[in-house]
C-alpha positions in Angstrom: 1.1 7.4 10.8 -0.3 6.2 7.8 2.8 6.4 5.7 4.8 4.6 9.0 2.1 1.5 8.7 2.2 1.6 4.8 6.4 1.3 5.3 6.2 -1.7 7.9 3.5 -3.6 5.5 6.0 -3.3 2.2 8.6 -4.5 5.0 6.8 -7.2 6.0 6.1 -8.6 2.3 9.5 -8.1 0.9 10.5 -10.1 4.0 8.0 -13.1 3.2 8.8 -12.8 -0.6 12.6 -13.4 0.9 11.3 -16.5 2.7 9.3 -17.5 -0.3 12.4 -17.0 -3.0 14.8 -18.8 0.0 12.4 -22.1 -0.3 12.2 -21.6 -4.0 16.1 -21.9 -4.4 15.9 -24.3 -1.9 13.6 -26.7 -3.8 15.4 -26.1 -7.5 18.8 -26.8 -6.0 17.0 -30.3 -4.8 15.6 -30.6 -8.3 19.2 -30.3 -9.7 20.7 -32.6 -7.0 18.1 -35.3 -7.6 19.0 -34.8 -11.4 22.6 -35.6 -10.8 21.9 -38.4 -8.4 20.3 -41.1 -10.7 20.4 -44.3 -8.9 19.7 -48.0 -10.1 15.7 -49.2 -9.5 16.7 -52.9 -10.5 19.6 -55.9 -10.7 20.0 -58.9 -12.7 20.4 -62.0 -11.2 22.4 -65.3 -12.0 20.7 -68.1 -10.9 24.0 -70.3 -10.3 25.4 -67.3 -7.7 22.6 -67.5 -5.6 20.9 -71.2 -5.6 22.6 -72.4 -2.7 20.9 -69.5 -0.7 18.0 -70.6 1.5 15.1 -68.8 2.4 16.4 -66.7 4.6 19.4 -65.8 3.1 17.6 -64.6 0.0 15.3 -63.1 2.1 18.2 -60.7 3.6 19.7 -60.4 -0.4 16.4 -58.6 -1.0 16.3 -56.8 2.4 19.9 -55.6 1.1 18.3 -54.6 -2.0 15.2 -52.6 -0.9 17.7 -50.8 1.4 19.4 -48.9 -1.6 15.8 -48.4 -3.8 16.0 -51.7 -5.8 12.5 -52.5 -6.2 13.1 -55.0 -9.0 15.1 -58.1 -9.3 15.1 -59.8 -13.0 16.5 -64.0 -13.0 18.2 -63.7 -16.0 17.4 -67.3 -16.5 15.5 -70.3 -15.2 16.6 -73.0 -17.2 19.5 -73.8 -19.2 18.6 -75.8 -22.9 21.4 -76.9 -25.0 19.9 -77.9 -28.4 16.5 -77.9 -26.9 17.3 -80.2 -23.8 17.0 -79.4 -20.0 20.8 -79.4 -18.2 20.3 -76.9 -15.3 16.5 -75.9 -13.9 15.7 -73.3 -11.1 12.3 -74.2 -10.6 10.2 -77.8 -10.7 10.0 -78.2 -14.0 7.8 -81.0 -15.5 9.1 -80.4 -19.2 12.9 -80.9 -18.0 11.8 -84.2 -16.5 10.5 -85.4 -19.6 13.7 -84.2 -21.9 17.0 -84.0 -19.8 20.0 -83.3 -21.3 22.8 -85.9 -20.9 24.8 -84.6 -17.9 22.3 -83.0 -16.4 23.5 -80.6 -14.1 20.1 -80.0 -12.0 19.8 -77.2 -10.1 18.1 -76.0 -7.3 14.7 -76.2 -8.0 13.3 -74.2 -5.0 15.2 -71.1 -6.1 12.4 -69.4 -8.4 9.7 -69.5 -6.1 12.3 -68.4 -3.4 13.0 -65.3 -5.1 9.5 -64.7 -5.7 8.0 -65.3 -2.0 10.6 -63.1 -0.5 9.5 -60.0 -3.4 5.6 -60.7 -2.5 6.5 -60.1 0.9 8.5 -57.1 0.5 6.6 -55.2 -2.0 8.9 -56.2 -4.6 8.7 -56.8 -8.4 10.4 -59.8 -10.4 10.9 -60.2 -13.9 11.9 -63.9 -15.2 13.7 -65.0 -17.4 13.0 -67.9 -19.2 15.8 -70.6 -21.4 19.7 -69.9 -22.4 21.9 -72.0 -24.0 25.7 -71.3 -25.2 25.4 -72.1 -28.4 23.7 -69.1 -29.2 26.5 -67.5 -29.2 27.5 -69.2 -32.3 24.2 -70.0 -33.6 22.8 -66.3 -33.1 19.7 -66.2 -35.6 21.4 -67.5 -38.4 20.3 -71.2 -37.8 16.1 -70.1 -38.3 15.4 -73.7 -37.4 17.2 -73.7 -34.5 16.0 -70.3 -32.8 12.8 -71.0 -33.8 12.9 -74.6 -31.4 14.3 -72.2 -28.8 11.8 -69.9 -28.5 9.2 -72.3 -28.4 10.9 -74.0 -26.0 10.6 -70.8 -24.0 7.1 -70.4 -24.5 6.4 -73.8 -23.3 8.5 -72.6 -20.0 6.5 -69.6 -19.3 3.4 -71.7 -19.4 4.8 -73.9 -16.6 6.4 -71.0 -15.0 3.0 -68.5 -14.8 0.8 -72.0 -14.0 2.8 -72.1 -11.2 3.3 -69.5 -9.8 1.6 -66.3 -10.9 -1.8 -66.3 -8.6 0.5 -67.3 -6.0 2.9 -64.6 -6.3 0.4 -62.4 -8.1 2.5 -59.1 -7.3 5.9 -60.2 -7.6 5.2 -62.2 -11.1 5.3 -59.0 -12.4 7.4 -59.5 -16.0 9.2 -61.4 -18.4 12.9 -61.3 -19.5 14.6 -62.2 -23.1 17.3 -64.0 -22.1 18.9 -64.5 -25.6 21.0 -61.0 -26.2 20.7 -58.8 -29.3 23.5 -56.2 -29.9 24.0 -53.3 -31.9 25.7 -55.5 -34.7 22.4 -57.3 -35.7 22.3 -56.3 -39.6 21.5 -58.0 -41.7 19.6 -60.0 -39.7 17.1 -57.5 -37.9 14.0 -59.3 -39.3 15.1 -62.4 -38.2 15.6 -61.0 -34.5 12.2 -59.7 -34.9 11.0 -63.2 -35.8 13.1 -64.5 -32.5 11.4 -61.8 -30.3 8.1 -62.1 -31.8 7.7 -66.0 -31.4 7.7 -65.3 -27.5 6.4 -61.6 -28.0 2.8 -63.5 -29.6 2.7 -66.5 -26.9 3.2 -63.9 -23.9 0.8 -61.7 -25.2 -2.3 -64.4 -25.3 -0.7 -66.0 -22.1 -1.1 -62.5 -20.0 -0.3 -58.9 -21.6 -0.2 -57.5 -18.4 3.5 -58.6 -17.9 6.0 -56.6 -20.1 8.5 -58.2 -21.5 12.3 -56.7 -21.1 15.2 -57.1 -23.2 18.9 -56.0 -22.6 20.9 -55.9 -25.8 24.3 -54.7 -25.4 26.4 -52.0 -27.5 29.7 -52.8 -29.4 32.0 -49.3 -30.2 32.5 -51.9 -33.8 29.1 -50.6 -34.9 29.0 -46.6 -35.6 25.3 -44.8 -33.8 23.9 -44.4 -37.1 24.2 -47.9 -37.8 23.5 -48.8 -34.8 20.0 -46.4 -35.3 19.7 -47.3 -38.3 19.2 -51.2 -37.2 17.4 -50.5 -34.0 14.9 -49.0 -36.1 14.5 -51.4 -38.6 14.0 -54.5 -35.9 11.5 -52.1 -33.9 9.6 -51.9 -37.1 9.1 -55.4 -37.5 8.7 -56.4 -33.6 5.4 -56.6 -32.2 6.2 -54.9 -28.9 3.5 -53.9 -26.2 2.7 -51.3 -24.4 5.1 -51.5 -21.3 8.1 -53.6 -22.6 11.5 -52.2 -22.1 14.4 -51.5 -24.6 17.2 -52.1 -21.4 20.3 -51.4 -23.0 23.2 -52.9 -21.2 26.0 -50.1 -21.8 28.7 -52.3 -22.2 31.4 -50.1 -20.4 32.4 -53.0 -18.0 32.9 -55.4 -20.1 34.7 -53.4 -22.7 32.6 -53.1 -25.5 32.7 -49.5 -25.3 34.5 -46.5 -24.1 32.6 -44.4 -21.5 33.2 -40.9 -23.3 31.5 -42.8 -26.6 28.5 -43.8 -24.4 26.4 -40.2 -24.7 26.4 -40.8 -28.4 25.6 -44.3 -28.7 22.8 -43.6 -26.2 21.4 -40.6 -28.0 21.3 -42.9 -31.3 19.4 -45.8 -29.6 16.8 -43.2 -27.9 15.9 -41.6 -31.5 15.3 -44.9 -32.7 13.0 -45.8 -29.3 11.1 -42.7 -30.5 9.7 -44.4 -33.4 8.1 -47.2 -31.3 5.9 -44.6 -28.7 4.7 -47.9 -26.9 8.4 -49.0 -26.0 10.0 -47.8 -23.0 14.1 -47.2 -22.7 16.2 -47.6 -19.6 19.8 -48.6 -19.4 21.4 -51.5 -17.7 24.4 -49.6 -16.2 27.1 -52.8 -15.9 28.9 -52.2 -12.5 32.0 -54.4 -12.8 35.5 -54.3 -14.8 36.0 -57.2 -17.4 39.9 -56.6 -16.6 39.5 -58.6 -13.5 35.8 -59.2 -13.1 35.6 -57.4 -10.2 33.2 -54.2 -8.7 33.8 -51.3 -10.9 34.6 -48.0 -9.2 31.4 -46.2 -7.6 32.7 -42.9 -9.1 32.5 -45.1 -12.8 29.0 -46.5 -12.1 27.6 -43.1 -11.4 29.2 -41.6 -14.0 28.0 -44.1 -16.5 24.3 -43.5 -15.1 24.6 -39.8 -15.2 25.5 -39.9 -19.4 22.7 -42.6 -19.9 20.2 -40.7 -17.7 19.9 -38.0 -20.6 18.1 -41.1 -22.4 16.2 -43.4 -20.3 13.6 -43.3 -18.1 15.0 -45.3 -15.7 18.2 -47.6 -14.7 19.0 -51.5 -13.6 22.3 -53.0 -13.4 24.4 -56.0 -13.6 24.8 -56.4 -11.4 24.4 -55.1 -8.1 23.6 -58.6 -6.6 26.6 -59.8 -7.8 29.0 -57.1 -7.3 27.7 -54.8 -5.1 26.1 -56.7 -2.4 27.0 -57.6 1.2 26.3 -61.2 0.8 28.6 -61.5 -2.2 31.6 -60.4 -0.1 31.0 -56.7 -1.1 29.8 -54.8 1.7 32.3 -52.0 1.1 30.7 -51.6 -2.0 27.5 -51.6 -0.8 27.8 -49.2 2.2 29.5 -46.5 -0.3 26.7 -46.8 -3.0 24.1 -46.4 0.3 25.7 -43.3 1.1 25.6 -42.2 -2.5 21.9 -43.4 -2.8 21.3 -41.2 0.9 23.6 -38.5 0.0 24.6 -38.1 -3.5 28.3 -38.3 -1.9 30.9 -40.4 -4.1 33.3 -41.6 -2.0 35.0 -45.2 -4.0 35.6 -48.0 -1.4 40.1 -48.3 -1.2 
C-alpha cells in the first residue's frame, strides 16, 4: 500500500515538474522571439510633410503611431535660419518676427503645438528640434564664427519654444533634438563639434536638465570603425553630455552611406566608444526608405537592419516611419505589414 502511494506521489511530481519545464520552455522561447523582434519606439518628423495637417489629422498620424508602439515623435526642426535669419517657422515665433529672412517662406505656425497637444493627450513624448539651415552643409564647423551664431540662435529658440509651451504641455515637452548632423568623418574637427554641441548642451542645461537632448549623426563606410571610434571618443571626451541624452545613430543603410553586412561592425565601434561616457545612452535611428528612389524600404530590410543594431543599443527610432511608413502618407500597405510584424514577429514585405 505504502509503496503503491509512494509510486502515485513520484507520478504526480514528475507530472507537475513536466508542466513546470513545459511553461519554462514556453517562456524562453518568448524571450528569444522578443529578442528577434525589435521594433521602432520613435519617428522623426519633417515639419514641411505634415504642416498642412490640422488637428485632427495629426491627431489620427499619432493614433497611427501609438498603434505600432511609437511612443515618441522628435520635429526634426522648427525653424529654418539661413545665415542667422528666420525663412520657415513652425511655431509663433517672436524672434522670426523681428529678423525675417528675405523671401520668407512662413510656415504653419500652429504646427508645434499641434503635435504637442495631440502627444499630451495620448500619453506621448516629443522631442524638438530646434534651427537648420543648408549651409551647414558646406559650412560644417569650419566657419567657428558662424556655428557659434547658430547655436546661439538655437538657444534663443528653445527659450521661446519651452516659455511657451512646456507647462502647457508638461508631459509631451519631454526633450530636445540637435538638428545640425555630425557623422563619423568629423576629424579633425571633434573639439570643434564639441564646442557646437556644448554651446546648446550649457544653455539647455540651466534652462531645464530634465529634458535630454538627442542627437543622430550618421555613418559613412569612407571612415574605417577604428576611426570612426577613435573620433567618437575623442568628441565624447570633450562634450558635456548629461545624464539621459542619446547617441541616435542614424545607420545610414537607406541612404547609401553604408552596406548593411558592414553595419554590425560599425555599430560595435560606436558602442565601445559610448562605453566611455557611462551617462550617454545609444540607440539607432534605423532609416526605413531606399535613396535609389526615395521610397519605403523593404519590411524584411528594416528589420533586418534593427536586428544587427539591436546588439548595440538600447533602443530604436526611425526615419522615418511618419514619412514612409504611415497610412496618411499614402503607405498603408506598409503600415499594415509592419503592424503584423509589430503583433506577430511575421515578415511578410508589402508587393
Amino acid at each position: 500500500m505504502f509503496a503503491g502511494f509512494f509510486k502515485s506521489v513520484v507520478s504526480f511530481v514528475l507530472a507537475i515538474a513536466a508542466v513546470i519545464g513545459s511553461f519554462s520552455n514556453f517562456f524562453c522561447k518568448q524571450e528569444l522571439t522578443e529578442a528577434e523582434h525589435p521594433t521602432v519606439s520613435g519617428t522623426f518628423m519633417q515639419a514641411w510633410a505634415f504642416a498642412g495637417f490640422d488637428d485632427a489629422a495629426i491627431g489620427r498620424h499619432f493614433d497611427y503611431l501609438r498603434a505600432v508602439g511609437i511612443n515618441t515623435v522628435i520635429l526634426q526642426w522648427t525653424a529654418e535660419t539661413p545665415n542667422g535669419k528666420f525663412k520657415t517657422v513652425y511655431y509663433p515665433s517672436a524672434l522670426a518676427e523681428q529678423n525675417p529672412a528675405d523671401g520668407s517662406a512662413g510656415g504653419n505656425r500652429q504646427f508645434v503645438e499641434r503635435c504637442l497637444a495631440a502627444a499630451q493627450a495620448r500619453g506621448m513624448k516629443i522631442f524638438l528640434g530646434l534651427n537648420t539651415a543648408d549651409e551647414w552643409w558646406s559650412n560644417f564647423v569650419k566657419d567657428k564664427q558662424w556655428y557659434t551664431m547658430q547655436a546661439e540662435l538655437g538657444n534663443q529658440i528653445a527659450k521661446e519654444l519651452y516659455d511657451l509651451y512646456k507647462a502647457k504641455y508638461p508631459d509631451a515637452m519631454a526633450g530636445w533634438y540637435f538638428t545640425w548632423e555630425f557623422s563619423n568623418a568629423i576629424c579633425p574637427y571633434e573639439r570643434r563639434c564639441a564646442d557646437m554641441l556644448n554651446i546648446s548642451l550649457d544653455f539647455l542645461t540651466k534652462l531645464d536638465p530634465s529634458m535630454p537632448l538627442m542627437l543622430s549623426p550618421f555613418i559613412g563606410s569612407d571612415i574605417s570603425p577604428l576611426q570612426t571610434q577613435i573620433s567618437c571618443v575623442k568628441l565624447f571626451s570633450f562634450t558635456h553630455f548629461r545624464p539621459g541624452d542619446i547617441y541616435c545613430c542614424q545607420d545610414s543603410v537607406g541612404a547609401g552611406y553604408i552596406k548593411i553586412d558592414e553595419l554590425d561592425k560599425y555599430f560595435s565601434a560606436i558602442k565601445n566608444a559610448v562605453d566611455t561616457k557611462p551617462e550617454l545612452a545609444f540607440w539607432a535611428n534605423n532609416e526605413c526608405f531606399t535613396q535609389a528612389d526615395w521610397s519605403s524600404a523593404p519590411l524584411s530590410r528594416f528589420v533586418e537592419q534593427m536586428k544587427i543594431s539591436s546588439k548595440y543599443v538600447k533602443g530604436h527610432v526611425t526615419f522615418a516611419f511618419s514619412h514612409y511608413y504611415s497610412p496618411d502618407m499614402g503607405k498603408a500597405a506598409y503600415y499594415e505589414a509592419y503592424k503584423q510584424y509589430y503583433l506577430t514577429g511575421k515578415i511578410v514585405d508589402p508587393v
